[in-house]
C-alpha positions in Angstrom: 27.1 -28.1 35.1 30.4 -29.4 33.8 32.9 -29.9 36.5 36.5 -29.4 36.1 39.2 -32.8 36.8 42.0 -31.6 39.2 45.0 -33.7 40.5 42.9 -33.9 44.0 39.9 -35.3 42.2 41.9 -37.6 39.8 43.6 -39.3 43.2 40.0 -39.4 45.2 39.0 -41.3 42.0 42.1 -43.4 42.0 40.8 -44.7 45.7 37.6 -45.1 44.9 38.8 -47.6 42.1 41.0 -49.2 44.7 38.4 -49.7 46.8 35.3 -51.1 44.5 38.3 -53.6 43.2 39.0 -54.8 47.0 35.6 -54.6 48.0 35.0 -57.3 44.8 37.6 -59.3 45.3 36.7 -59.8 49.1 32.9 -60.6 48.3 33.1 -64.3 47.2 35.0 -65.3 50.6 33.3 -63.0 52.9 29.6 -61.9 52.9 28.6 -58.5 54.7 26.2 -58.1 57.1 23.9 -55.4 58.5 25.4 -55.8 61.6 29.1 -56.0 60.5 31.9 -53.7 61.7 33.4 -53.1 58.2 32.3 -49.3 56.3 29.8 -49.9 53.9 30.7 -49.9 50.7 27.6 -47.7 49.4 28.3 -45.0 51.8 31.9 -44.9 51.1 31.1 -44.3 48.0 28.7 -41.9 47.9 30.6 -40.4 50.3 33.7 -40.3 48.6 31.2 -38.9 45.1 29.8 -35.8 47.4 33.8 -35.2 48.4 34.7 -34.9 44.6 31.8 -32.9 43.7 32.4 -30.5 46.4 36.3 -30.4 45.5 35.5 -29.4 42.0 33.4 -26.9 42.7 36.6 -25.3 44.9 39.0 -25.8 41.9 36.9 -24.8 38.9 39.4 -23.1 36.0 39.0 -18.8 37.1 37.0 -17.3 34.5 35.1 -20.3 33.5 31.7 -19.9 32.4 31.1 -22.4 35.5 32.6 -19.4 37.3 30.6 -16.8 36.3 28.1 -15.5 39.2 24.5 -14.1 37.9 25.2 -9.9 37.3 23.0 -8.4 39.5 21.0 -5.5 37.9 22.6 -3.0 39.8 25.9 -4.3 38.2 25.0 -3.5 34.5 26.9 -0.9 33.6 24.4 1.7 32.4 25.0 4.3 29.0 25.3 8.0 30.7 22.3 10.1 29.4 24.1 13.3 28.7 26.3 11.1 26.3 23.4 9.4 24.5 23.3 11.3 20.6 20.2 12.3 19.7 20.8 12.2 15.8 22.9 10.3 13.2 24.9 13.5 12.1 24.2 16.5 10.5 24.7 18.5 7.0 27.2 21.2 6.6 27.2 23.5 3.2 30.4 23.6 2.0 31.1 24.1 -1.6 27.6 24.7 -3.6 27.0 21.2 -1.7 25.3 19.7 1.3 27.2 17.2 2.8 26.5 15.1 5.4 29.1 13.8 8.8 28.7 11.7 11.5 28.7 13.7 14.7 32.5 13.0 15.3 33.2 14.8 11.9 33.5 11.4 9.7 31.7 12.0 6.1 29.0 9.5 6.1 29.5 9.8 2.1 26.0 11.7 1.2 26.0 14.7 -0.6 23.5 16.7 -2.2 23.9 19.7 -5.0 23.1 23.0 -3.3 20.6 25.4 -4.8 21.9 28.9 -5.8 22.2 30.2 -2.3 25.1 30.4 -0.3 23.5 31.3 3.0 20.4 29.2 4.6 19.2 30.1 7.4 17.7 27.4 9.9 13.9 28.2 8.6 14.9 27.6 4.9 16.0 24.2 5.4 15.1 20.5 6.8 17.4 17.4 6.7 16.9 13.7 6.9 19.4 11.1 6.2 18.5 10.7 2.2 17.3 14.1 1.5 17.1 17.9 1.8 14.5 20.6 1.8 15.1 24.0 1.1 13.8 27.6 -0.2 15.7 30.2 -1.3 14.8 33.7 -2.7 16.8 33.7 -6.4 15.9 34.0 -10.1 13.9 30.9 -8.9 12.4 31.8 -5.9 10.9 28.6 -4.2 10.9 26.2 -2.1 13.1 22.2 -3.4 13.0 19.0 -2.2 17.0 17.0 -3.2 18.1 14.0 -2.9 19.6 10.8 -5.0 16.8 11.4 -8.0 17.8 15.3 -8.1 16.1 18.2 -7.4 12.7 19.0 -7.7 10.4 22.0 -7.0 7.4 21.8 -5.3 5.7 23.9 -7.8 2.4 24.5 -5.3 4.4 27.0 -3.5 3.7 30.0 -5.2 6.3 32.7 -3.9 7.7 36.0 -4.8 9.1 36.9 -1.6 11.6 34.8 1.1 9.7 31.6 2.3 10.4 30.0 5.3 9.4 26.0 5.8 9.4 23.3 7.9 8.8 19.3 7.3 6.8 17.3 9.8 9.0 14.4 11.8 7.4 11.4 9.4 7.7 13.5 6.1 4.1 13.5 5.7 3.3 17.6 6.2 5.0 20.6 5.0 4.3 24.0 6.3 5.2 27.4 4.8 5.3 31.0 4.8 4.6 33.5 2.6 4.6 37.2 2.0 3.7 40.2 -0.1 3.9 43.5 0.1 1.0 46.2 -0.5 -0.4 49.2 0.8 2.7 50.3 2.4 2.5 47.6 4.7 3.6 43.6 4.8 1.4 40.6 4.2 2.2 37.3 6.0 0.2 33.9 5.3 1.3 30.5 7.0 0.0 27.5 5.2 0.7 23.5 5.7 0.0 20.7 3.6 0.6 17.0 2.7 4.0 16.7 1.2 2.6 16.3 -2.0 0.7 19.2 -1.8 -3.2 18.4 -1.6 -5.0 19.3 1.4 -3.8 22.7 1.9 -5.0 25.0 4.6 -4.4 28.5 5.5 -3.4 28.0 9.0 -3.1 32.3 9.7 -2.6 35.9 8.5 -1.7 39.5 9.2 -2.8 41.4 6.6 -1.1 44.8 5.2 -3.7 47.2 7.3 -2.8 45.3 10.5 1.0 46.0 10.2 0.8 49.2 12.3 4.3 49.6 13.4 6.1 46.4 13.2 6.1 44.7 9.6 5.9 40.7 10.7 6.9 37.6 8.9 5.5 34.3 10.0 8.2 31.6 10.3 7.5 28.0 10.7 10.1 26.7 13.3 9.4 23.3 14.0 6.9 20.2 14.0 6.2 18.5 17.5 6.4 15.1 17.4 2.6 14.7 18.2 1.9 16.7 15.0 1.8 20.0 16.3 2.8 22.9 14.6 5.1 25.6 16.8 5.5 29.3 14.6 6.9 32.5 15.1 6.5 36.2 14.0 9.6 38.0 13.1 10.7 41.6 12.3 11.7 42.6 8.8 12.9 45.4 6.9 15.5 46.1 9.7 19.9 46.3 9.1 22.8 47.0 10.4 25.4 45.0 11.8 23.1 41.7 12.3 24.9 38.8 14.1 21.8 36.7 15.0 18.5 36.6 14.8 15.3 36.1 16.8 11.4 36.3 17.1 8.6 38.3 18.0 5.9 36.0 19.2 5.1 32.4 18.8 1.9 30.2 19.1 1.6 26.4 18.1 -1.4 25.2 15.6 -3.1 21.8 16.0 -4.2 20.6 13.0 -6.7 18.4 14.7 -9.7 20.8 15.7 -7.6 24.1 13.9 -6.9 25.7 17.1 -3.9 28.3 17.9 -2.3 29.0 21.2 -0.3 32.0 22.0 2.8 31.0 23.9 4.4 34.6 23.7 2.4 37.5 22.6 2.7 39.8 19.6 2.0 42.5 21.4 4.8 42.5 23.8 7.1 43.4 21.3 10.5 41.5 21.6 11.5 42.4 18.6 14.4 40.0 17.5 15.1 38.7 20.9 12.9 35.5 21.2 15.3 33.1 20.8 14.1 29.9 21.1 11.8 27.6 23.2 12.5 24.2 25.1 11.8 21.0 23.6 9.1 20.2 26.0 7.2 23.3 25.0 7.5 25.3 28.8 10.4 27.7 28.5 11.6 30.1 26.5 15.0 32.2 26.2 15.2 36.1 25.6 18.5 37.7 24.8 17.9 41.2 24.5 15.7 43.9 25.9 15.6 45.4 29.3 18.9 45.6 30.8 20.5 43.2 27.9 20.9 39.8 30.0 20.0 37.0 29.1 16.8 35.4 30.7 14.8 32.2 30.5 10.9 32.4 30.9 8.7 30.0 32.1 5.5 29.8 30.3 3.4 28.2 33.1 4.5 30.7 35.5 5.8 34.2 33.7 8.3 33.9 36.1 12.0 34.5 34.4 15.3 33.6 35.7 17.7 36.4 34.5 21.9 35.6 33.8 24.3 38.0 34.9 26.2 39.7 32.1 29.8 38.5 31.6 32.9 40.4 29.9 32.7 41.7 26.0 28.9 40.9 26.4 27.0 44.0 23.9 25.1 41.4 21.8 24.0 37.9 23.2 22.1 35.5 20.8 21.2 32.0 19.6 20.2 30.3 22.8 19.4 26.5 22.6 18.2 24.7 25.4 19.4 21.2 26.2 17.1 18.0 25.2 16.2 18.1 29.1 15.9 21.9 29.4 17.9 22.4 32.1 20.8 23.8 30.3 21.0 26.6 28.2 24.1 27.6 25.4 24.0 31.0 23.9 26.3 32.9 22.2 28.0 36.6 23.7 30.0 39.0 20.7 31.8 42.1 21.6 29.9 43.8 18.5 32.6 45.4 17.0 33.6 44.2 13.8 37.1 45.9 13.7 38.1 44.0 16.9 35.3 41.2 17.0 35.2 38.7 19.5 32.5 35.9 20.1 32.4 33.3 23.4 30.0 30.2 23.9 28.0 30.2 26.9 26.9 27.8 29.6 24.3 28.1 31.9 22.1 25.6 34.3 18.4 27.4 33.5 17.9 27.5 37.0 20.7 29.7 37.7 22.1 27.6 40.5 25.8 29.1 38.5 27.2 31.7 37.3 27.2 31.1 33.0 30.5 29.7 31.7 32.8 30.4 28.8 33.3 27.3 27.0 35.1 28.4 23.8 36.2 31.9 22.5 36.8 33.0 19.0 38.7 36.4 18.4 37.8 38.4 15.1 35.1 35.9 14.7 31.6 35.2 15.9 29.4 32.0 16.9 26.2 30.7 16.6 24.9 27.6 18.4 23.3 25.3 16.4 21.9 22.9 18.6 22.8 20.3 21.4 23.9 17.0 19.9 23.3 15.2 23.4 22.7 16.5 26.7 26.5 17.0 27.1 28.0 18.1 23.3 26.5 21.6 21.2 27.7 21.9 17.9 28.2 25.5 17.0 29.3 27.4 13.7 32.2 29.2 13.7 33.0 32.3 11.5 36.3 34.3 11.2 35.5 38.0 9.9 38.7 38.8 7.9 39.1 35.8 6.0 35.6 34.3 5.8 36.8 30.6 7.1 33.8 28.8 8.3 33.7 25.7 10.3 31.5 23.7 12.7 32.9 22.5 16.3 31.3 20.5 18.5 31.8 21.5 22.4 31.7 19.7 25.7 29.3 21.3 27.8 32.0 22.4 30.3 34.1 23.2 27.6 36.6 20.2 28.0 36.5 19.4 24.7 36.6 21.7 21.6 36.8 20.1 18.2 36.4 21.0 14.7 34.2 18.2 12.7 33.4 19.9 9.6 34.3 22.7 7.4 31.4 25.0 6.5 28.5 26.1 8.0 26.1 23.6 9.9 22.7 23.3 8.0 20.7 20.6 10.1 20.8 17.7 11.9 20.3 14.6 10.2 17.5 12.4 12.6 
């Protein structure tokens, strides 16, 4: 350790010369003994050393590194989890182009050419940070793959129809949906592959003759990151005034032994109102049916915690569960597009409090997108009479509402 000189330690060392110098200049006439009365001139010193060392360590310069006491652990200032952002950003379509923002709405200067669609809906599209995949139902029908070299079609997908996709975590899989119609009836296939198309595998089917009473699509929604596939079954042929969308069943396909799972059964007919399921694969939320609340299900138990239904609530939709699952955002509309009116929602899944407005739009309508971090959503917002469309990203108690992007959210960027 470097210690510090002070005026106390520059005038013990100004004696200690004094001293040595006296002490020599006595030697020659007088010779010390053991026995002698005088202080030994040894122990004075060292004495006089262990007095300076202990003064400097009283007068060291504040803020010194000398200073600095060891930071215990419990000290360390740790990051807050619900602030922690799980992605770099995300896409928003704006223009016949994808563009790409940081999560506080600054452009991270990527942009890709869009395909001929001006609507994708979040099974037609996957992001990363360097390129796009998308399908669309045009002139040209199929599904693309974008980025700096340009678009290209991967030509072995063969559809007619809408197809739905989804890209594995590492890029390396693709899986896809098809359908035809014939007999009357739909006909759904669900496929994956490697990205470059070899190794294909019919993963399952409903054929025309089993489409009783419900015509199903199969959707692709989302790769696990253990290489599990999660898919869903949706209604089709149905209108009217649509503001979100939702499943009918869903089961998850390991590609490892080619088994299937049923998480939620075809045959309880929900219609459109499976809205989504927890990232850790054990809950799911249902926004319609019954009495019209919302409810979360737990898929270990059946058991479902149900939300009381709040003002201007007719249509609820486009739940997301937090990255922990134990919050839930959804979206409530008033359903009448003369006087529309849309509110996010906030709920602990357990149901320990009431649900929470967080952000209201009038003559315009939400759709949550996803949660950013355990604490932020980002949501699309839409006014009905003059077709502005933007993306906001929300506290979770609704301290914060801010607009980072115009356009309509595509994906997040990992």
């Amino acid at each position: 350790m470097i210690y510090k000189k002070t005026p106390f330690m520059h005038l013990l060392l100004f004696i200690l010369i004094v001293i040595v110098m006296s002490a020599a200049c006595q030697l020659p006439v007088q010779q010390q003994t053991e026995s002698s009365d005088e202080p030994d001139l040894e122990a004075t010193i060292m004495a006089l050393q262990t007095q300076m060392i202990e003064a400097s360590k009283r007068t060291e310069v504040p803020g010194s590194e000398e200073n600095l006491a060891p930071t215990e652990p419990s000290e360390i200032k740790q990051p807050d989890p619900s602030s922690i952002a799980l992605y770099q950003g995300f896409f928003a379509l704006k223009d016949g182009s994808f563009q790409a923002y940081d999560l506080n709405g600054n452009s991270l200067g990527v942009s890709f050419s869009a395909g001929a669609s001006s609507w994708y809906g979040e099974n037609e599209i996957n992001a990363f940070s360097d390129e796009i995949f998308y399908a669309e139902f045009s002139n040209n029908t199929g599904v693309f793959r974008v980025n700096g070299m340009g678009t290209q079609k991967l030509d072995f997908i063969v559809a007619q129809d809408p197809v739905y996709i989804a890209i594995s975590p590492d890029r390396q899989k693709i899986a896809w949906s098809t359908s035809s119609w014939g007999e009357g009836n739909l006909k759904t296939e669900i496929f994956y592959a490697n990205l470059d198309g070899s190794d294909q595998q019919l993963i399952d089917i409903i054929a025309a003759s089993e489409q009783v009473d419900l015509n199903l699509n199969f959707f692709p929604v989302r790769w696990t990151d253990d290489g599990r596939l999660i898919y869903a079954t949706g209604m089709t042929g149905i209108g009217g005034y649509m503001l979100f969308w939702g499943y009918n069943g869903m089961y998850i396909f390991n590609p490892l032994n080619n088994s299937i799972r049923t998480l939620v059964d075809d045959q309880e007919r929900l219609g459109i109102c499976l809205s989504s399921i927890s990232d850790d694969l054990t809950k799911i939320a249902i926004v319609c049916g019954g009495e019209g609340n919302v409810r979360v299900r737990s898929l270990d138990t059946g058991n479902e915690t149900i939300y009381p239904i709040i003002e201007d609530q007719v249509l609820a939709g486009a739940a997301r569960f937090s990255p922990s699952g134990e919050w839930l955002a959804y979206v409530v509309q008033r359903a009448d597009p003369m006087q529309e009116l849309g509110k996010i929602v906030v709920v602990p899944v357990d149901g320990s409090q009431p649900p929470q407005v967080v952000a209201t739009v009038e003559d315009g309508s939400f759709v949550v997108e996803g949660w950013s971090s355990e604490d932020h959503i980002l949501v699309t917002q839409s006014y009905m009479s003059f077709g502005e469309i933007s993306v906001l990203k929300i506290n979770r108690d609704g301290s914060e509402v801010i607009q980072v992007a115009e356009g309509k959210f595509m994906d997040f960027i990992p």
